[in-house]
ROVEXZA-598066 format. One record per residue (C-alpha): residue in one letter; y, x negated, z negated; chain; residue number from 1. Coordinates in nm, 3 decimals. Each point is the difference from the previous one (the first is absolute). Layout:
<pts>
  res       py       px       pz  chain    n
    a        Y        X        Z      A  NUM
...
</pts>
This chain:
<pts>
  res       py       px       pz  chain    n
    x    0.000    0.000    0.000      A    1
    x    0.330   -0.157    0.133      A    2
    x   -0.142   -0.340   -0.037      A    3
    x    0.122   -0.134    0.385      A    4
    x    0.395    0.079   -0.206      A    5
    x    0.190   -0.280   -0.113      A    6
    x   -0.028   -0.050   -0.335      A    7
    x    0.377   -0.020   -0.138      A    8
    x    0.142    0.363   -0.043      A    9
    x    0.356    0.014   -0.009      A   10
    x    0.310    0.243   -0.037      A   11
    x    0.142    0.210    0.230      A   12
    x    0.363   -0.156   -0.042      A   13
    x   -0.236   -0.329    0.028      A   14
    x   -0.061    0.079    0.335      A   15
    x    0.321    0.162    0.155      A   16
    x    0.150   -0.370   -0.152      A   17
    x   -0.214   -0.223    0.215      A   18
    x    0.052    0.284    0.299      A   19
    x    0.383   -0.100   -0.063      A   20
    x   -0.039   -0.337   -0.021      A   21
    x   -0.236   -0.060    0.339      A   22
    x    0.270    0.219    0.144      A   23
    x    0.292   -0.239   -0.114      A   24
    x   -0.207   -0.271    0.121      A   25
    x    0.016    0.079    0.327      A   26
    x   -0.289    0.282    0.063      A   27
    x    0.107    0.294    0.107      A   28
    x   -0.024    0.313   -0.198      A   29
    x   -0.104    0.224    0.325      A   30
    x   -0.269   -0.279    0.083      A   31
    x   -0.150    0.039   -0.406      A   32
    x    0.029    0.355    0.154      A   33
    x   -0.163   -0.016    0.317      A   34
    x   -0.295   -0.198   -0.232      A   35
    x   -0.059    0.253   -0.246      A   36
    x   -0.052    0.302    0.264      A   37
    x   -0.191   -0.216    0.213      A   38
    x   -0.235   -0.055   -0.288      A   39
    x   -0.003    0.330   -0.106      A   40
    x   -0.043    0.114    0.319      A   41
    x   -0.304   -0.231    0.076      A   42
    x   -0.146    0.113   -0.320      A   43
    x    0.015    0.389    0.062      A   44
    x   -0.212   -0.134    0.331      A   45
    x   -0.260   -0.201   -0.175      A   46
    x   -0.013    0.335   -0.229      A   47
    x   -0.033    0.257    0.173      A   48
    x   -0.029   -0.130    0.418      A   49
    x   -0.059    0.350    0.122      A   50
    x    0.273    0.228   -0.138      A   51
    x    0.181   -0.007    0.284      A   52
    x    0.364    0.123   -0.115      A   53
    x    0.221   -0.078   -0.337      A   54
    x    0.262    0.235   -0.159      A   55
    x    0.245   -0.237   -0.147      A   56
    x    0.199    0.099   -0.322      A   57
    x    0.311   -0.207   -0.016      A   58
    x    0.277   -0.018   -0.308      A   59
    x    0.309   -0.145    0.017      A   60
    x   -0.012   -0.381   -0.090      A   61
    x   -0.237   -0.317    0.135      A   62
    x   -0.281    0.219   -0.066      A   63
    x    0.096    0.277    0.235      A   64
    x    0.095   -0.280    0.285      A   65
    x   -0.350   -0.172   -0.067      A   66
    x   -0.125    0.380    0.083      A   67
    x    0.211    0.008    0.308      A   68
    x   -0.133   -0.317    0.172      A   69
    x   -0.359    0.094   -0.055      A   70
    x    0.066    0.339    0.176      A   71
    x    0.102   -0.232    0.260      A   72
    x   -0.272   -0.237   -0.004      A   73
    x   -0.211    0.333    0.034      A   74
    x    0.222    0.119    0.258      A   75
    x   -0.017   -0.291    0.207      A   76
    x   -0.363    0.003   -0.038      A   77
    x   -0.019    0.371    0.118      A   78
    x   -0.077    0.174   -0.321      A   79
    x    0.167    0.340   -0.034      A   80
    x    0.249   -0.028   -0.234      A   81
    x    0.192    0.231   -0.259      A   82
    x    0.275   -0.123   -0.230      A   83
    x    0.141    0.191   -0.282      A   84
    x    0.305   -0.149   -0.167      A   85
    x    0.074    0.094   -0.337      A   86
    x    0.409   -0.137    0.044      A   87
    x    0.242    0.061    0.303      A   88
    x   -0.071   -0.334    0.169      A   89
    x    0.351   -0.017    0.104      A   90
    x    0.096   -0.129   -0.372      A   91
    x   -0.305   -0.264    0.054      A   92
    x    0.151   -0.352    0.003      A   93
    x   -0.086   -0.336    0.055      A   94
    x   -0.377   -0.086    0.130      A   95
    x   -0.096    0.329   -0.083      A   96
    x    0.274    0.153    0.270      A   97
    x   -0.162   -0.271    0.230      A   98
    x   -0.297    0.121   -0.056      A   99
    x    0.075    0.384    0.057      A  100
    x    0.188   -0.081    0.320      A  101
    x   -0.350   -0.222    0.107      A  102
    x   -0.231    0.245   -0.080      A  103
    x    0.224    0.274    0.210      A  104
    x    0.048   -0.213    0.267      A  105
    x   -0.344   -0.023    0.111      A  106
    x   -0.028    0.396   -0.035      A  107
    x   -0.136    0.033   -0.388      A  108
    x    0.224    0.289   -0.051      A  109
    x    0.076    0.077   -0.365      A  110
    x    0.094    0.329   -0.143      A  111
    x    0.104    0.153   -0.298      A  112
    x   -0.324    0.021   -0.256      A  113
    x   -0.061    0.439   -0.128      A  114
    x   -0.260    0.105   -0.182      A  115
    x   -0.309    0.078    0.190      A  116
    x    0.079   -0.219    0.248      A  117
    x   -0.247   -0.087    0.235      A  118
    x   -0.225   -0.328   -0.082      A  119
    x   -0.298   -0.168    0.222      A  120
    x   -0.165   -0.320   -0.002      A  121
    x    0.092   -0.265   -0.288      A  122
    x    0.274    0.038   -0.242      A  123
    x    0.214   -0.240   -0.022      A  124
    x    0.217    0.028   -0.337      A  125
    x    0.329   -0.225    0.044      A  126
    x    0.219    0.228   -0.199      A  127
    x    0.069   -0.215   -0.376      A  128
    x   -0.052   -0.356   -0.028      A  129
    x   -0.064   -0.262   -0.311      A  130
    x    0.342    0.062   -0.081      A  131
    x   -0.046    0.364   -0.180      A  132
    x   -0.004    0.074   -0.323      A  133
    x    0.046    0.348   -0.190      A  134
    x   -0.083    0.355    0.106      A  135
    x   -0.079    0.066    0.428      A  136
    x    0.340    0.216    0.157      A  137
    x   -0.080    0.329    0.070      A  138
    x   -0.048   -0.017    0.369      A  139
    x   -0.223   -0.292   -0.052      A  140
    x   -0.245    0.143   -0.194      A  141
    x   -0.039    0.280    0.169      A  142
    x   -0.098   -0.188    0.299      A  143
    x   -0.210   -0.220   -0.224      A  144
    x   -0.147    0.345   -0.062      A  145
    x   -0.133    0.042    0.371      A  146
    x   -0.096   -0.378    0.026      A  147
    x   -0.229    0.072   -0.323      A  148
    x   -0.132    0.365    0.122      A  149
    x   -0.092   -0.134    0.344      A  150
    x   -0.346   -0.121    0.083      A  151
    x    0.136   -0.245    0.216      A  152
    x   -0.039   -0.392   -0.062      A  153
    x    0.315   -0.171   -0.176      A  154
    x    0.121   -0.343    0.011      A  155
    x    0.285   -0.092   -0.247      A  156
    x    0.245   -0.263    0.125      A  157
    x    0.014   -0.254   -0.240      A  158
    x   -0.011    0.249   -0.306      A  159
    x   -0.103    0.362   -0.015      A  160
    x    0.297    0.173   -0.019      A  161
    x    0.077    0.141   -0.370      A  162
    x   -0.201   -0.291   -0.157      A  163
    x    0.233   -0.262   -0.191      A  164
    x   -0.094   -0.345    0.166      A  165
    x    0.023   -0.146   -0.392      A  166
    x   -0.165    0.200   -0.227      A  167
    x   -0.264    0.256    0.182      A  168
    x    0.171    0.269   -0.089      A  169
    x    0.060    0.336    0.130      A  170
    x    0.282    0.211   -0.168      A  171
    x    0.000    0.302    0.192      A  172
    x   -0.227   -0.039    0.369      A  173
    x   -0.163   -0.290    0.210      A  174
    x   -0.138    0.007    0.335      A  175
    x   -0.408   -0.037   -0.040      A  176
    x   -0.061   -0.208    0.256      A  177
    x   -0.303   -0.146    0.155      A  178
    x    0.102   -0.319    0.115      A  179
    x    0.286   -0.220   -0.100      A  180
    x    0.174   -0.306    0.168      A  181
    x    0.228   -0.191   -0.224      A  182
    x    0.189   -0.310    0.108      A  183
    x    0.118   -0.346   -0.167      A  184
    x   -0.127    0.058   -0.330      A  185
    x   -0.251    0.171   -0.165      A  186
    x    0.196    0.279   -0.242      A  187
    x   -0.153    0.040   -0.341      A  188
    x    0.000    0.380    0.007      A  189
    x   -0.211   -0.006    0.285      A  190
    x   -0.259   -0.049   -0.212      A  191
    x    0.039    0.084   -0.358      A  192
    x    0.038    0.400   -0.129      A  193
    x    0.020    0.242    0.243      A  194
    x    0.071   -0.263    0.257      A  195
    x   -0.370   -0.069    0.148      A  196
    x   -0.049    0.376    0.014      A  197
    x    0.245    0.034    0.238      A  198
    x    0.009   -0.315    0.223      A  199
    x   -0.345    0.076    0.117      A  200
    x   -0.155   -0.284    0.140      A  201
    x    0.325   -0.281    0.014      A  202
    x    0.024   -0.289    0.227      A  203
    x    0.258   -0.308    0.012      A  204
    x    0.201   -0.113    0.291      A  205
    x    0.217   -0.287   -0.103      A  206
    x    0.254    0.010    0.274      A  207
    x    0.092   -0.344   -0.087      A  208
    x   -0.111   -0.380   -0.013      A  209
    x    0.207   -0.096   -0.341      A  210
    x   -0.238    0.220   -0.227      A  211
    x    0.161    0.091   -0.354      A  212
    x   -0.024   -0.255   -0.275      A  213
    x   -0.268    0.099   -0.281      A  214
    x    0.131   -0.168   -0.270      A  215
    x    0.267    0.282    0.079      A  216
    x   -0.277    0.259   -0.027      A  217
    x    0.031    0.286   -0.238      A  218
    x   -0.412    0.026   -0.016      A  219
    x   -0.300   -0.171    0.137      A  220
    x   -0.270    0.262    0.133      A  221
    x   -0.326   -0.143   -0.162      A  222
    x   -0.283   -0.087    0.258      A  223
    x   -0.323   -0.204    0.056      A  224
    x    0.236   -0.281    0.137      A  225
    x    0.264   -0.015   -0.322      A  226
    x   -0.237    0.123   -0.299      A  227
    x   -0.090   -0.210   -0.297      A  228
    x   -0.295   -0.110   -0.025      A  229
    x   -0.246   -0.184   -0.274      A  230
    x   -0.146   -0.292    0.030      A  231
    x   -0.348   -0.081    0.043      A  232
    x   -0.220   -0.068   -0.290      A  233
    x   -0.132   -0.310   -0.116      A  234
    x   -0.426   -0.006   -0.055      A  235
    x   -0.006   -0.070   -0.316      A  236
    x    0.280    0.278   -0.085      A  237
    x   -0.064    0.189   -0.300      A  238
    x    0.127    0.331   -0.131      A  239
    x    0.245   -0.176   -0.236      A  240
    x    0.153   -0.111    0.319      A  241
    x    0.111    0.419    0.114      A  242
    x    0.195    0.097   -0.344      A  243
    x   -0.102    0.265   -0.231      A  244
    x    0.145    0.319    0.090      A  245
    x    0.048    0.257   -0.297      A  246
    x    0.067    0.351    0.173      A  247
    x    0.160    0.215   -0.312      A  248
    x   -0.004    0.393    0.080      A  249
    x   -0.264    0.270    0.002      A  250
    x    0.110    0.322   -0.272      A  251
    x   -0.168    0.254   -0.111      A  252
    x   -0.115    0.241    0.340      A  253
    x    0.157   -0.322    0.243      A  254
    x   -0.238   -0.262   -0.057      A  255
    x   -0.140   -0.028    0.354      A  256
    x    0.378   -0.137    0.067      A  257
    x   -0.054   -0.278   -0.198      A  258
    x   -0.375   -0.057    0.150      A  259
    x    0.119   -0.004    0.342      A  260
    x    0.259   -0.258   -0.053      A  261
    x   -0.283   -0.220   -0.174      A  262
    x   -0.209    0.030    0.252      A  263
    x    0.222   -0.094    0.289      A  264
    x    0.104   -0.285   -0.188      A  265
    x   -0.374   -0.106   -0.069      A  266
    x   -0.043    0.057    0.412      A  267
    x    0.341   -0.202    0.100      A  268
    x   -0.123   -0.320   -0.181      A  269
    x    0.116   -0.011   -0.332      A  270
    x   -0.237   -0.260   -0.202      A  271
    x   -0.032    0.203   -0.310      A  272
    x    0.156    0.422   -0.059      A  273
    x    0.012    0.129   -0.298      A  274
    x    0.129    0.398   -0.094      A  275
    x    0.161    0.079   -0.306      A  276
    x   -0.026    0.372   -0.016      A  277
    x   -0.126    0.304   -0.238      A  278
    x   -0.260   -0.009   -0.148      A  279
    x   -0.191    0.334    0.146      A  280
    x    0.017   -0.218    0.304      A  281
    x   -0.177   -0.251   -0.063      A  282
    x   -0.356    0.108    0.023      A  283
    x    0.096    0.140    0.394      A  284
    x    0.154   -0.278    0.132      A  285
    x   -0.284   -0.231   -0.114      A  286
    x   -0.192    0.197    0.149      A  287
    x    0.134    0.019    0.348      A  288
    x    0.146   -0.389   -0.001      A  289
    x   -0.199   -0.193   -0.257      A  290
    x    0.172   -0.342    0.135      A  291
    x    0.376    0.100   -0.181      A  292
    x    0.026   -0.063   -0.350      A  293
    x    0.048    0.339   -0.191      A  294
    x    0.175    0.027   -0.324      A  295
    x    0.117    0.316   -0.176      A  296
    x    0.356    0.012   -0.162      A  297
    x    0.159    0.174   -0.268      A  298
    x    0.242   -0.216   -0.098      A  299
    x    0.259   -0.277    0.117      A  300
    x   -0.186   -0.212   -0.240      A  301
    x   -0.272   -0.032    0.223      A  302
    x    0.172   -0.019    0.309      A  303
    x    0.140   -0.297   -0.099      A  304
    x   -0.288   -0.193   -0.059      A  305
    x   -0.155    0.088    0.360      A  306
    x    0.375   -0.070    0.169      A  307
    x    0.023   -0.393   -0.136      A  308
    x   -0.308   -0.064    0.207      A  309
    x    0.097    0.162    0.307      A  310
    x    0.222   -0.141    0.321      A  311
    x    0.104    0.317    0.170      A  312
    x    0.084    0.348   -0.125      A  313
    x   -0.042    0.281    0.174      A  314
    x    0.176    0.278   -0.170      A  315
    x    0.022    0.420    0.039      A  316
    x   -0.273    0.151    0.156      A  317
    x   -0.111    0.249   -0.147      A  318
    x    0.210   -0.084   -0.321      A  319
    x    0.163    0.268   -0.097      A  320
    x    0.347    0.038   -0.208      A  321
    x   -0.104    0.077   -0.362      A  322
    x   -0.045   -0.240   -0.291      A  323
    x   -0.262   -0.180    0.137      A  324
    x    0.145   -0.067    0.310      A  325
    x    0.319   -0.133   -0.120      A  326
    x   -0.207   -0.229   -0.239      A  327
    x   -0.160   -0.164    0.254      A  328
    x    0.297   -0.016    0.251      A  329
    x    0.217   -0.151   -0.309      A  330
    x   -0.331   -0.273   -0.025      A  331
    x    0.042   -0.065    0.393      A  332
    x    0.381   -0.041    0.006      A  333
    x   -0.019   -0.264   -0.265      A  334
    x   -0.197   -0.236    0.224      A  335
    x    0.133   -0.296    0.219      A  336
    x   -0.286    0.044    0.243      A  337
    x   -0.032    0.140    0.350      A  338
    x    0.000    0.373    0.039      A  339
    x    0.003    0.330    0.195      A  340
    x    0.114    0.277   -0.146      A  341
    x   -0.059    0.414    0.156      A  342
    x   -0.006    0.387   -0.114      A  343
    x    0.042    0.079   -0.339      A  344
    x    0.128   -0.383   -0.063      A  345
    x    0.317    0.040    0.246      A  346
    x    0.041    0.390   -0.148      A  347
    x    0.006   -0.170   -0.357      A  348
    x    0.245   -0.257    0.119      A  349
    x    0.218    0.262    0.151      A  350
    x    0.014    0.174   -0.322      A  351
    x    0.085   -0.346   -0.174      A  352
    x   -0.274    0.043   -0.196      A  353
    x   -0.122   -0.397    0.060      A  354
    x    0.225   -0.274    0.070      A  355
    x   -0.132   -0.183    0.381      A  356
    x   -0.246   -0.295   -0.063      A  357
    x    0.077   -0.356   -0.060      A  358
    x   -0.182   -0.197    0.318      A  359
    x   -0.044    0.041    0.365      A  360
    x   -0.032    0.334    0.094      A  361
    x   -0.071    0.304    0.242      A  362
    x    0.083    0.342    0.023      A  363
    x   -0.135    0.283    0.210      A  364
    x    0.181    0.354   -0.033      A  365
    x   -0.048    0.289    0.245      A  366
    x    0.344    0.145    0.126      A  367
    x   -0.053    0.208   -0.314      A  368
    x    0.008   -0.288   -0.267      A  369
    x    0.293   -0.178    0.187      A  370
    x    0.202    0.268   -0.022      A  371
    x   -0.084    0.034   -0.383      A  372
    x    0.043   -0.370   -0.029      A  373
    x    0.337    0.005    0.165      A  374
    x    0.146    0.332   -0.170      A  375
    x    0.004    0.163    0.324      A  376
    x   -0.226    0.248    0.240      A  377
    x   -0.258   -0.039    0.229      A  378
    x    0.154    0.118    0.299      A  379
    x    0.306   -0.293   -0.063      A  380
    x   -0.269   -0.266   -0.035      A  381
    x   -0.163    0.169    0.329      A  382
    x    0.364   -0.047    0.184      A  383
    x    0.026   -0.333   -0.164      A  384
    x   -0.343   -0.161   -0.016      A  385
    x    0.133   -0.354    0.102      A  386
    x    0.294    0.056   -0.263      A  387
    x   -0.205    0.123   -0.269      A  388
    x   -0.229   -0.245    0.040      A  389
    x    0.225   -0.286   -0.011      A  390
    x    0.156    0.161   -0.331      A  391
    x   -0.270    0.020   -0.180      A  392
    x   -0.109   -0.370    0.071      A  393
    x    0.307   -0.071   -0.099      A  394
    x    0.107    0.208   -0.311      A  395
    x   -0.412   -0.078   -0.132      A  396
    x   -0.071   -0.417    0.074      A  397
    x   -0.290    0.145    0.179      A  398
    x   -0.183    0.003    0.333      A  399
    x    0.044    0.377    0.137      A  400
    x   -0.296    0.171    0.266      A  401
    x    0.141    0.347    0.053      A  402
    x   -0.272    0.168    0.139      A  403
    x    0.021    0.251    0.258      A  404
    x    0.005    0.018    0.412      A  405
    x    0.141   -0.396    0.087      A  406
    x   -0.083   -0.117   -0.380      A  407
    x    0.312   -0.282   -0.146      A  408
    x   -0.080   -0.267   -0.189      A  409
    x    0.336   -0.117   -0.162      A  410
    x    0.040   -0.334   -0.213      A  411
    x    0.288   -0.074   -0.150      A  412
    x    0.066   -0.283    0.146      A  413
    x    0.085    0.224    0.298      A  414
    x   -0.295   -0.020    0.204      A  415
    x   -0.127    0.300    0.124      A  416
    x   -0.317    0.097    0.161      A  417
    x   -0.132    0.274    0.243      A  418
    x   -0.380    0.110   -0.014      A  419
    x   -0.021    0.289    0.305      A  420
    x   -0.387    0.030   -0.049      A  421
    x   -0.138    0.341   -0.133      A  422
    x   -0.142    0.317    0.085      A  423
    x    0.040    0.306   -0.113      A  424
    x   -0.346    0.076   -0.125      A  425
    x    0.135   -0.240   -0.328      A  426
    x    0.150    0.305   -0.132      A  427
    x   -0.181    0.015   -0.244      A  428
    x   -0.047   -0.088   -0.389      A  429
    x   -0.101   -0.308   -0.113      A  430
    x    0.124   -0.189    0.265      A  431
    x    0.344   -0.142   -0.128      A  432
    x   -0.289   -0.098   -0.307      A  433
    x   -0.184   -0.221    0.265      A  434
    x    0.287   -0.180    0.087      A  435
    x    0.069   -0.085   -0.320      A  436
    x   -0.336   -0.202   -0.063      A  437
    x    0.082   -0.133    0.317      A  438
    x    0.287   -0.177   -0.077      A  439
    x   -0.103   -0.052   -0.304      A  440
    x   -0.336   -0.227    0.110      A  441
    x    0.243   -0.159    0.257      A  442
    x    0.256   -0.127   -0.247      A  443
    x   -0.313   -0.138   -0.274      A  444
    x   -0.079   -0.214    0.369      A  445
    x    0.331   -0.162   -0.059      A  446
    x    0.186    0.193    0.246      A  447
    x    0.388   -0.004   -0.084      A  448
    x    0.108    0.348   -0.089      A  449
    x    0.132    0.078    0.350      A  450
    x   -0.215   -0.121    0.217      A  451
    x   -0.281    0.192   -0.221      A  452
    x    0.211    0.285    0.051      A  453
    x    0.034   -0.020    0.402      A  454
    x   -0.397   -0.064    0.028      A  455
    x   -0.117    0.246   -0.220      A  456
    x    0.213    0.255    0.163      A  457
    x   -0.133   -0.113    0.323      A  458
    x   -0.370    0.039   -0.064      A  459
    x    0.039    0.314   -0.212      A  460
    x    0.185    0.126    0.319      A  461
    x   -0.217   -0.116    0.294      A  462
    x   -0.346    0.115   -0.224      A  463
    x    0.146    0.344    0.039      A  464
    x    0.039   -0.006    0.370      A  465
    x   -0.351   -0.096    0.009      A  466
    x   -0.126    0.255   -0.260      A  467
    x    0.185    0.208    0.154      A  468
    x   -0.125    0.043    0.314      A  469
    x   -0.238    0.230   -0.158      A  470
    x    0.285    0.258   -0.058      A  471
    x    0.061    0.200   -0.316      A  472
    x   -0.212   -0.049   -0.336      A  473
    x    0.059   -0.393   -0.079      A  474
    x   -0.066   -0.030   -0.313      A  475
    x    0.169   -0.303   -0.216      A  476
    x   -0.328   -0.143   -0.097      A  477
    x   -0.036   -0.076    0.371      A  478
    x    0.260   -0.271    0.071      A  479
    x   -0.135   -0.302   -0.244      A  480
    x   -0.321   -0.086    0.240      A  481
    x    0.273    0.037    0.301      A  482
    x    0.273   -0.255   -0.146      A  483
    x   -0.298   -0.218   -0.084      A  484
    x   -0.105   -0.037    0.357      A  485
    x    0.363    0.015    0.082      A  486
    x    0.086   -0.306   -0.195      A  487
    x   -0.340   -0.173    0.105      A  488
    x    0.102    0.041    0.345      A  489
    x    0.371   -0.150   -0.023      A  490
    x   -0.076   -0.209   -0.270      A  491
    x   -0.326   -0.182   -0.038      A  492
    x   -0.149   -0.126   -0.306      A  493
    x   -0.155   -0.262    0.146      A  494
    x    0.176   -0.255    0.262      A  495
</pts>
C-alpha cells in the first residue's frame, strides 16, 4: 500500500513554496502546469483506457486551470468533453486564464456547472486545491454532491476537493474519489484521517528534478525501505540478552486485556514476560500461556518487588481506574525504566490521578484518550491529528502513536512518523492490547523508544492487512503468530 511514494510527507504551504521558488528560478508556472495535467491526464489513461470521454469540474484557482488543460489534452486526443465551471472564468487570472483560453481554443467548451448536469466518462474534480481550509461554499458542495452520487470514476487533481491537504480532515464535504494524482510533494492528509478514504488509490508525479529536502519534512511515511530493524542474534544469546518485560493490567471481568498484551510480547521476542495482574486471573492465563510469569496482586507492596526486576513496563490494559489500578500505575510512574503506557493508564493520567513515569517512554491513546489527555474532544484531535499529536509529545516527554487511519508516532524531539498500514477488519477489541506487548517486547530488544514505536506500529498494521483478508471476525488473539512471522521475515534472528 503506497509503498512506490516517496517517503518524506510534507505541508501543503511546503509545496506551493518550492512551486514559487522553481518558478522564480526560471521555470515557468504554466509549464509546472502543463506537467501536472499531463500527468494527470496520463494517469486517468493507465486507469481507466476505455472510458472514452471526461466531464471536467473546474474551480477558480490553479486547480481549475490544471482541469482546463486536461480537457484539452482529452480534446486534442478526441475524447468528448464537458466542462462545468464552478466561477465565471472571466475573473480567472494568471495561468489559470491561460489555461481557460487553451482549453477553449482547441474547442473544450466550458459552461456554467447546474445541478443535474449531465456527466459521462471520468470525472475529473479540479474545483479546490491544497490550499482550502474550513467549510466547502455552497455551490461547491452541491456539485461535490453530484460528483459523490454519480457512479462514474473520479480522479482528484492533486487533492480531493473538500479534504485539507494538512490534516485529513473534512469539515463539511469531500469529493470521494477513486483515483488521485498529487504533484511535488506528498501532503500528509493524504493519508492520515479521513484522507486515505477519499484519495482512493494516490499516485505521485513530481513535476520537477530539484525534489523537496527531507530534513524539511513534516513526517516520514514508514516502509520496508526506512523501518527499524533489530539486529541479528548472536548463537550463544540467552534470554537475559531480550529484557524482562512486566505487562501490569488485567481487572476484575478485563483480564484477557492484560493476557493478550503478554502474549504478544512473549511472540515479538521479549527474553523473559512477566504479568502482574488479579489474582482470579491467574489460574486462566497459566493455563492458556504457561511461558509468562503470573503473579496475583493486591497490593503496591507487591508490585514493587516484581517491578525492580523488570526492564520494560507495559501499563493499562485491562487495568481499570479504581484503587487497585491507581496503586499499580503510582508503582509504574516511579520507575526510571523503559515504558508504554495505554487505556485505563492514559484515562488515569488524564484525570491526574498519577504523575507520568520517570524513564523512556511510550504512549498509545485512541482519538478518544488524546482528546482526554489534551482537555479537548475527539472530533478536534480528528481535525488536528498531526497537532495533537505533536502536543502531547510535547506537553508529556513521551513518544506519542495516535492510532487511527494513517497512525502518528510523535517524539518530542519533533520527529514524527506515518504508519498507513491497516485494515479495517482490526476493529475490533483487543487489538490496541496487542500493540502494546508489541512495543513493549521491541523496546526490552533495546530498541530506542521511537524507533520501537514506528516498528511496532508497522507490524501491528501490516498483520492486519494480512488477517484481514479474511474479512470480518479477527479476533485479537490472532495477530501475535502474524507479527511473529512478520518480524521473522524483515528481521531475522539469525544472520
Amino acid at each position: 500500500m503506497h509503498d512506490d511514494l516517496p517517503l518524506s510527507l510534507y505541508s501543503a504551504a511546503q509545496v506551493r513554496a518550492l512551486d514559487a521558488r522553481l518558478i522564480a528560478s526560471g521555470t515557468p508556472g504554466f509549464e509546472l502546469m502543463h506537467r501536472a495535467a499531463r500527468a494527470a491526464w496520463r494517469a486517468l489513461r493507465q486507469r481507466w483506457p476505455d472510458a472514452g470521454a471526461i466531464t471536467v469540474f473546474a474551480g477558480g484557482g490553479n486547480n481549475g486551470g490544471d482541469g482546463y488543460l486536461i480537457a484539452a489534452l482529452a480534446q486534442r486526443a478526441g475524447w468528448p468533453v464537458r466542462v462545468y465551471h464552478l466561477n465565471d472564468p472571466a475573473t480567472l487570472k494568471g495561468d489559470a486564464a491561460h489555461a481557460y483560453a487553451e482549453a477553449t481554443g482547441c474547442g473544450a467548451r466550458s459552461e456554467a456547472w447546474k445541478s443535474g448536469a449531465e456527466l459521462s466518462g471520468v470525472i475529473v474534480d479540479a474545483l479546490l486545491g491544497t490550499g482550502f481550509s474550513g467549510s466547502v461554499r455552497d455551490a461547491y458542495a452541491e456539485a461535490i454532491k453530484q460528483i459523490n452520487a454519480s457512479p462514474l470514476p473520479v480522479l482528484a487533481v492533486d487533492v480531493p476537493s473538500g479534504l485539507n491537504a494538512d490534516t485529513g480532515a473534512v469539515t463539511s464535504i469531500a469529493v470521494q474519489a477513486n483515483l488521485t494524482v498529487t504533484f511535488i510533494g506528498v501532503k500528509l492528509g493524504l493519508l492520515t484521517g479521513e484522507g486515505p478514504d477519499h484519495c482512493g488509490e494516490l499516485e505521485f508525479a513530481a513535476l520537477v528534478e530539484e525534489p523537496q529536502n527531507p530534513a524539511d519534512a513534516l513526517a516520514q511515511r514508514l516502509s520496508p525501505r526506512n523501518l527499524p530493524r533489530l539486529p541479528p542474534r548472536k548463537r550463544s544469546a540467552h534470554k537475559g540478552n531480550f529484557g524482562h518485560v512486566l505487562v501490569m493490567g488485567g481487572n476484575e471481568g478485563t483480564g484477557g486485556a492484560a493476557m493478550m498484551t503478554s502474549e504478544a510480547a512473549l511472540r515479538c521476542g521479549a527474553g523473559m514476560v512477566s504479568l502482574a495482574t488479579r489474582p482470579s486471573n491467574v489460574a486462566a492465563a497459566l493455563a492458556r500461556r504457561p511461558e509468562i510469569m503470573v503473579a496475583g496482586v493486591e497490593s503496591s507492596s507487591r508490585v514493587i518487588s516484581l517491578v525492580e526486576k523488570a526492564d520494560v513496563l507495559a501499563v493499562g490494559p485491562g487495568l481499570g481506574q479504581g484503587a487497585w489500578s491507581r496503586s499499580l500505575l503510582s508503582v509504574a510512574a516511579s520507575r526510571d525504566i523503559p515504558q508504554v503506557w495505554d487505556a485505563d493508564a492514559l484515562n488515569l493520567l488524564a484525570g491526574q490521578a498519577v504523575s507520568t513515569p520517570k524513564g523512556p517512554w511510550i504512549m498509545t491513546p485512541h482519538p478518544g484518550e488524546a482528546a482526554r489527555l489534551l482537555r479537548s474532544d475527539t472530533a478536534t484531535v480528528q481535525n488536528l491529528r498531526p497537532t495533537a499529536a505533536r502536543k502531547l509529545a510535547e506537553r508529556y516527554g513521551a513518544v506519542v502513536l495516535l492510532k487511527g487511519l494513517g497512525t502518528l508516532i510523535a517524539a518530542p524531539d519533533g520527529r514524527m512518523a506515518l504508519c498507513g498500514r491497516g485494515h479495517p477488519a482490526m476493529a475490533t477489541g483487543g487489538a490496541g492490547d496487542v500493540l502494546t506487548g508489541i512495543i513493549a517486547a521491541l523496546l526490552a530488544q533495546h530498541l530506542p523508544a521511537f524507533e520501537a514505536a514506528c516498528l511496532g506500529a508497522w507490524l501491528h498494521g501490516r498483520a492486519g492487512e494480512l488477517l484481514g483478508q479474511h474479512g470480518r471476525g479477527l479476533a485479537a488473539s490472532d495477530f501475535p503468530d502474524t507479527v511473529r512471522q512478520l518480524l521473522e521475515s524483515y528481521n531475522p534472528c539469525l544472520k
